[in-house]
Structures are given as C-alpha cells and as structure tokens.
N, C-alpha and C positions, 0 to 999 in steps of 0.2 A: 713749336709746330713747323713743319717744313715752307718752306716759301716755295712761289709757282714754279720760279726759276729752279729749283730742285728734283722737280717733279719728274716723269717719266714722258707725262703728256706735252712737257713744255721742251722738254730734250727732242723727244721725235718734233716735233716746232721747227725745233730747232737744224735738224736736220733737213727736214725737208728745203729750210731756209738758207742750203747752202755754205751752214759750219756744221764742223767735224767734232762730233759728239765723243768723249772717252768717259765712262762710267769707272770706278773704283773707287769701293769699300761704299756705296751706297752716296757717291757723290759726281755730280757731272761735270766738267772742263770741255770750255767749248775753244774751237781754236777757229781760226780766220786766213786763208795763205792769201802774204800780198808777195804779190810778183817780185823778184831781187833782193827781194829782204827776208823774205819767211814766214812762220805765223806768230799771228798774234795771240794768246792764251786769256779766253775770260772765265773768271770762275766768281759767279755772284750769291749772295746769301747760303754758302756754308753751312751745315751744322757746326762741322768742324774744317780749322784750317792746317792742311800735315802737309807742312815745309819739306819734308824728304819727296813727297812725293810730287809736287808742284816744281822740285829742281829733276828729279828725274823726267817730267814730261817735257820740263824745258828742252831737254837737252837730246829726249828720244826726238821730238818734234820739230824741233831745229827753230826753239821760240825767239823773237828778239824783242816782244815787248808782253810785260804781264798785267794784266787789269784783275784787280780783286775789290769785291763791295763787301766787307763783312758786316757782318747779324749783329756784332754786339765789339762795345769798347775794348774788351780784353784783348780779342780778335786783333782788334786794327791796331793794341798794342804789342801783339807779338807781332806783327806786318812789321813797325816802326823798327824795330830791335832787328830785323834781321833786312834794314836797308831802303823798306817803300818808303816812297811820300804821296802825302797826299794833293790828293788833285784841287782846281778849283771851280770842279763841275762832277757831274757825276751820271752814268748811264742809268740808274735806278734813282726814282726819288728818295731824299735822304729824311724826308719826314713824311708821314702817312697820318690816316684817321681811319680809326677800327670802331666798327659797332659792335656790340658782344650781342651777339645771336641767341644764346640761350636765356637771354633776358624773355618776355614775354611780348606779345604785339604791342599792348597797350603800352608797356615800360620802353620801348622803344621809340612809338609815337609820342611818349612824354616829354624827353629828351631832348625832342627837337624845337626847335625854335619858334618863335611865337607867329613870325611871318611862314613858315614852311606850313604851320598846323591851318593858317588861315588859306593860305594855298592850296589844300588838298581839299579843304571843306567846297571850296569854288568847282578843283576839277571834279570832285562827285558828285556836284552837278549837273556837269555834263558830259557823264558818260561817252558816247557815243562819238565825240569830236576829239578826244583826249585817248578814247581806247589802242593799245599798242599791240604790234603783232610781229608775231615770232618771225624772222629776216633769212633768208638766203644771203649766202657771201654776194651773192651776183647783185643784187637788188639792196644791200645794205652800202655796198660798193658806189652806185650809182646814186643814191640818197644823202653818201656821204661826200662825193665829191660834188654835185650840186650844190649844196647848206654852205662849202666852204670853199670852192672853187680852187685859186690857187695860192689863196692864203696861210693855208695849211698842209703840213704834210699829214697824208693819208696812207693808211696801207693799198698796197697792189690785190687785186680781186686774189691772184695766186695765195699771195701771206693770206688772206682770210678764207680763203679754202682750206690751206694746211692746219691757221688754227681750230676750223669747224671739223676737219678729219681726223687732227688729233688727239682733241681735247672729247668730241661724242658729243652723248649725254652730259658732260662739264662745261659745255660752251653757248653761250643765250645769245641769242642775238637777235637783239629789240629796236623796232622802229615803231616811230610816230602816225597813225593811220595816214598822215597823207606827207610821212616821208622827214618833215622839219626837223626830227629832233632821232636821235640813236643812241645806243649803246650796247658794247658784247662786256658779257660780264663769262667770265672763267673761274674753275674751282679746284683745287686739292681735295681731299679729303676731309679736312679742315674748316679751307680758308674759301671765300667766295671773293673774287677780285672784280674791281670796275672798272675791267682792263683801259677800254678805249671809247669815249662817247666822242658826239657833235650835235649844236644846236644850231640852226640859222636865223637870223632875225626874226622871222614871222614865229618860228618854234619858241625863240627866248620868251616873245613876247605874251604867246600863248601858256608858260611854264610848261611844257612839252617836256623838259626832261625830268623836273617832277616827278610825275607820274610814271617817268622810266624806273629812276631810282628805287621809286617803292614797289613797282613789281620785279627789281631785280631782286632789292633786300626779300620781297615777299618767296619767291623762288629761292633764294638761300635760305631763307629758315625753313621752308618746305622739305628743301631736299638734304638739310640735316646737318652741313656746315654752323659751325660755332663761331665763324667772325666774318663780320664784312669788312673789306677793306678798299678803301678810295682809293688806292696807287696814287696816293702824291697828294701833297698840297706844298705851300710856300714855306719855306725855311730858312729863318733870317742867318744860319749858318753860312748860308750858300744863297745869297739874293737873288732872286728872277722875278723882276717886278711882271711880267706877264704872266704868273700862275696863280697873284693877288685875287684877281674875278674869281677862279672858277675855286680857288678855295675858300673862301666866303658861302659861296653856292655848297659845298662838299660841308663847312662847320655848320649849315643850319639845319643838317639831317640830327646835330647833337655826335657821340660820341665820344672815345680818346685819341689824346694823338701819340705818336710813337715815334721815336726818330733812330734814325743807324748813324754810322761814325763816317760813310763820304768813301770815295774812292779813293784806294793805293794804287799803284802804280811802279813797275821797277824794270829798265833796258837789263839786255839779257846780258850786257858782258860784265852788268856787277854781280853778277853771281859766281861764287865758287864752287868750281866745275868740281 
C-alpha cells in the first residue's frame, strides 16, 4: 500500500510547505535549498528505490545531502551497497501500530485492552461532555497551542491550512467539545493515519483522546480505508524514552506493530558522478 508521504495530497503538502516537489515514474523527491550549500533531497517510504535516478536529480539539483527512509529491509540493503549509513534518528517513525480496518467493529473493539474497553463504557455515559467536533485549522490551532503551550512543537495555523486544503475530504480534524484534547487524522486511499494529536491535563484526565481515537478509527472504516495507522510508537531500535507514554496509550487500542529499517543518509561528493 502506498504511504502518505507518497501520496499526491501529501506532495502538494508539501509544496505549499516550501520544498520542491519532483514527481517521476509515480514517485516523489522533495528537495530543500540551504543557502551556500545547495539542496537537500528527501525521498521517504518508496515503493521502489532507482539509484540511476536519485544520482541523476543529485546532480540536476545540485544536491549535497540525501536523506532516504525505505519501506522495507531489501531497500535499505541496496541503500548499504551503494554507500548510505544509517542514521541514529530518523524523520519518519521507525515502528508503527496498524489496525486492520476490514476486521469488523465488534473484532476490533475485542482487540483492545481491558482498561480502553472499561474507558469507553464510562465515556458512553456521558455523552455530551465527551462529544468531539469537526475543527477548523484556526480553532484546532488555538486549542492546540493552549493544552501544550511551549512545551511542544506545534504546527503553524498556515501548515494546518495547507494540510486541510490539500488533503479535502482526507483530512479530520477533531477536537474535544471544550477544546482539551485533538487530533487530525489523514488518508490515502488505503491507509487512515493519526497524523498529529494533543492532550492537556484536564483532557488526559477526562480520557479525552479516547473518544477521539474511536471516532477517528470509526470515520476510517466509514469512509472505506483498510488500515489505521498510529504514525509511531517507541522502538527500542532507535530509543526515545519520551514516546514510552503515548505508546502505551496507542498498544491499548490492540492492533499490529510494524517496523521499517531507519534512515540512510549519503554527502553528495560520494557519489559517482
């Protein structure tokens, strides 16, 4: 299945946002110009990785650093053979958890864990303090920089405009009726992603995201995608003791996990021109 980063919705994203979009053979390379030095070339989750033409855009584009996240072990072993290494960090999470969507409600609610099931029996009870509503970038903007102040980075109202204009009907954007808790979830054809949430204390407290979760999941299977996917949880590959919480939070929906092989990486003058 294509990943977002592949998509057409996530290219114009991407555009809007400032890098340089190049499409060929059904695959996108984003590039970045730093001042004195040139650009920088990303090309993340691949179907496929064609070496002829990643040295050709180095060299039309005047690259001097290449960033590649490949889909699969093979991938990041033809990366190794022709000179990357890998990093020891990565722009894309390097492990995920996928729900399979064409399971049915109930098999999906089975899944999940025994404290999430007792959780949602509470929030259906009360309705009306728990109910979540569809978000403007401007207003999801202001709810999210509230909950987390300057603790966290946040997207700029623009980025969340460009992804609500480029994504359409692909893009959710859910808030907590009085604001505590969020999440935009985004879609391929496919795949339904949980792109970017926020909880604030009083939301934690309340399981606010909760009840985002399962009307994001419920919107995915609605509107016909076959996988949910958390973008990210911890991966003792690549340690980040700060991602421990909220993936705990992400394993008690149930699911699989799936993991990619990490960032490569290669300066442009090892390349044979």
């Amino acid at each position: 299945m294509i990943d977002i980063r592949q998509s057409v919705h996530y290219a114009n994203y991407m555009a809007r946002s400032g890098w340089k979009v190049i499409s060929a053979a059904g695959i996108y390379y984003y590039f970045k110009k730093i001042p004195l030095l040139g650009n920088v070339l990303k090309l993340q989750r691949p179907e496929e990785i064609r070496i002829k033409k990643i040295k050709e855009l180095t060299k039309t584009y005047h690259v001097f650093y290449v960033i590649i996240e490949p889909q699969t072990a093979l991938d990041a072993n033809l990366l190794i053979s022709q000179g990357y290494k890998l990093t020891k960090s990565s722009y894309l999470p390097t492990k995920t958890l996928q729900i399979d969507l064409t399971q049915t409600s109930k098999q999906i609610k089975r899944g999940m864990k025994k404290d999430t099931k007792v959780i949602f029996r509470g929030l259906n009870k009360v309705v009306k303090s728990v109910k979540n509503l569809e978000s403007s970038p401007e207003a999801f903007f202001r709810a999210w920089k509230k909950a987390v102040g300057f603790r966290r980075y946040v997207l700029s109202v623009d980025k969340l405009r460009f992804l609500k204009k480029c994504f359409r009907k692909k893009a959710l954007f859910l808030l907590a009726a009085d604001g505590s808790a969020g999440a935009i979830f985004l879609q391929t054809d496919k795949i339904t992603y949980y792109y970017q949430a926020f909880t604030s204390k009083s939301g934690r407290k309340a399981h606010n995201q909760y009840r985002i979760v399962f009307d994001g999941l419920s919107w995915a299977k609605r509107t016909g995608t076959k996988i949910f996917d958390f973008e990210g949880i911890y991966d003792e590959r690549f340690p980040n003791g700060s991602w421990k919480g909220f993936s705990h939070f992400k394993k008690s929906f149930g699911g699989y996990e799936v993991a990619y092989p990490g960032c490569y990486t290669k300066t442009a003058f090892l390349f044979k021109r």
